[in-house]
N, C-alpha and C positions, 0 to 999 in steps of 0.2 A: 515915462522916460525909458524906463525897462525894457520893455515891449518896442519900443521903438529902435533900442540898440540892438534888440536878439533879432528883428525882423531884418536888420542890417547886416549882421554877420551872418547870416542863416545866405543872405541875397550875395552876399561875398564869397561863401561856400560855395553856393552852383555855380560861379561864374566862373572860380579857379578849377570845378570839378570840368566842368564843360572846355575849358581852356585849356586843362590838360589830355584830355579827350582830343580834342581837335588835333593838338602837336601830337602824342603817339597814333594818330592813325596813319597809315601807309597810302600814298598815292603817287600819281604815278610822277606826280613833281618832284613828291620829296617820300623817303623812305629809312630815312637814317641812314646816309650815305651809302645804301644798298636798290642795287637794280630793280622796281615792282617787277620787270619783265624775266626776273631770273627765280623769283619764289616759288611758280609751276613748275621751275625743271627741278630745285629743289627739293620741293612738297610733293611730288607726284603724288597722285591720286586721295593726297588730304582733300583739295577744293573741286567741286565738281556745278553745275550749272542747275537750273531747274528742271530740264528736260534729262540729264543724267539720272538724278535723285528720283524724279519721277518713274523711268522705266526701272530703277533695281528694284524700286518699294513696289511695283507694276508684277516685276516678275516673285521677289520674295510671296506679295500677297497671293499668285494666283499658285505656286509649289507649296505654301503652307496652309491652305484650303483644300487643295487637293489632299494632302499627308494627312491633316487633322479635322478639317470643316465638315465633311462629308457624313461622317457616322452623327456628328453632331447636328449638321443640318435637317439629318433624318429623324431624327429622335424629333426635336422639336414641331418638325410638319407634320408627324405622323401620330406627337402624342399630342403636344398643347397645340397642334394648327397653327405654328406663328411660321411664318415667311420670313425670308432672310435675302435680302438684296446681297450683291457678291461685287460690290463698290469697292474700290479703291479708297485707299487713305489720303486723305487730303493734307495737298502739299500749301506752305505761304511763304513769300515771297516779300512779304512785308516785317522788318526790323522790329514790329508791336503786336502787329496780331496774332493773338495766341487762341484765339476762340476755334476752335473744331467744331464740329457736326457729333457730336456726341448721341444724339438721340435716332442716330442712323444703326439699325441693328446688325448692319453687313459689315459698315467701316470696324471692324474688329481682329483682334488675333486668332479668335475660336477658342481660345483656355474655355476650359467645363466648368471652373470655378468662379473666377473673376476675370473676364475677357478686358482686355486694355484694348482701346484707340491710339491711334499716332499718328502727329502730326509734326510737321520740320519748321521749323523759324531759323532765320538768322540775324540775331541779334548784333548790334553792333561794339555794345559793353556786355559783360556778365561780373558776378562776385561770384569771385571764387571760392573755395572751401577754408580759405581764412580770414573770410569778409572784405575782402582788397576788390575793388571794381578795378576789372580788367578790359584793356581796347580788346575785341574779337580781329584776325588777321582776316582780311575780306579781299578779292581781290574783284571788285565789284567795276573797277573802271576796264578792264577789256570786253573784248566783245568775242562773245557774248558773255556774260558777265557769268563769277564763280564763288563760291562759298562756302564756307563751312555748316554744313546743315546740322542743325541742333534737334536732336530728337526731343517732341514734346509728350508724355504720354496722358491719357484718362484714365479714370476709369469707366467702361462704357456702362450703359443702360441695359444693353440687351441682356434675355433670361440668363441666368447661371444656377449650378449647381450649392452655391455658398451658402451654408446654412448660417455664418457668423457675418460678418460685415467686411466688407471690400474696402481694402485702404491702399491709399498711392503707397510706393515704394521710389526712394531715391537711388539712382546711379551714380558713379562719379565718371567724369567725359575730359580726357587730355584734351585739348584745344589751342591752339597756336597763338599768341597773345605778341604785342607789340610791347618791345622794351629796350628805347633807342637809347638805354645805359648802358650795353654790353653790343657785343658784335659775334656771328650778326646780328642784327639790331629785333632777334625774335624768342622766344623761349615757349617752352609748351608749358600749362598748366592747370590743375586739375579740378574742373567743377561740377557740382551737386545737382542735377535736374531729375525731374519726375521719369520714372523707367516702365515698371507695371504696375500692375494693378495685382493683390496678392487677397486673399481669404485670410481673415483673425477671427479668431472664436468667440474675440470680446472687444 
């Protein structure tokens, strides 16, 4: 009988979570009696498209290979013979997939000690830094569609310097959240995701 009430209210949980999920997201029906067509002139350059995201991390990676990759690319060819593909970071476009290419030695920052990957998601919820699941503001119905790209980091494979051990590091990321209890119906606020990858001794 236990067991069958807790699986009850557990089934009653996701539904009101999902249910509140559904009413704070913004479309272009309903928005909290605010215009979806007015949030870009608002946000400017908060949300930006797949092919945006793509060329700044396009250009970021090919100016931070050139400043830092190069001395390190040499070392490595020249001492341990490992080759270094000079790959882009791969972008997603999917609300779940967070899987990277991690075992790519190019997709990198170039740090000497513990080189991070990155990849972008745009999630549609996130929990925030006081455990509250937040709606993500997405403005995913124009065309071509826009998002707030959520930095995801690794730590990569490739050689390093690290004589202790390579551990993720958390950032905290303002993010634009829907909150059709105030007006306008949006508020920024601030969440925990994986940032670098960092060298500890122990």
């Amino acid at each position: 009988m236990y067991f069958t009430e807790t699986v009850a209210l557990l089934s009653l949980a996701m539904v009101v979570v999902m249910s509140d999920e559904f009413h704070q997201r913004c479309t272009v029906n309903f928005c909290g009696n605010f215009s979806y067509y007015d949030i870009p002139k608002l946000y400017g350059g908060l949300f930006k498209t797949k092919e945006q995201i793509g060329w700044e991390e396009s250009k970021w990676t090919d100016d931070h290979q050139r400043k830092y990759g190069n001395h390190l690319l040499s070392f490595f060819d020249t001492i341990l013979g490992t080759s270094y593909d000079s790959t882009y970071n791969t972008l997603y476009d999917s609300a779940h997939d967070i899987s990277g290419d991690n075992s790519n030695p190019g997709n990198h920052d170039f740090d000497q000690c513990c080189p991070t990957t990155r990849s972008y998601v745009n999630y549609t919820t996130l929990t925030n830094i006081n455990g509250i699941t937040r709606v993500i503001v997405h403005l995913d119905q124009l065309f071509p569609p826009q998002y707030q790209w959520i930095p995801f980091a690794q730590c990569s494979s490739a050689p390093h310097f690290c004589f202790g051990t390579c551990r993720m590091e958390k950032i905290t990321l303002f993010l634009l959240v829907s909150d059709f209890s105030q007006w306008p119906p949006f508020a920024f606020d601030r969440f925990s995701v994986p940032g670098y990858c960092s060298c500890k001794s122990s």
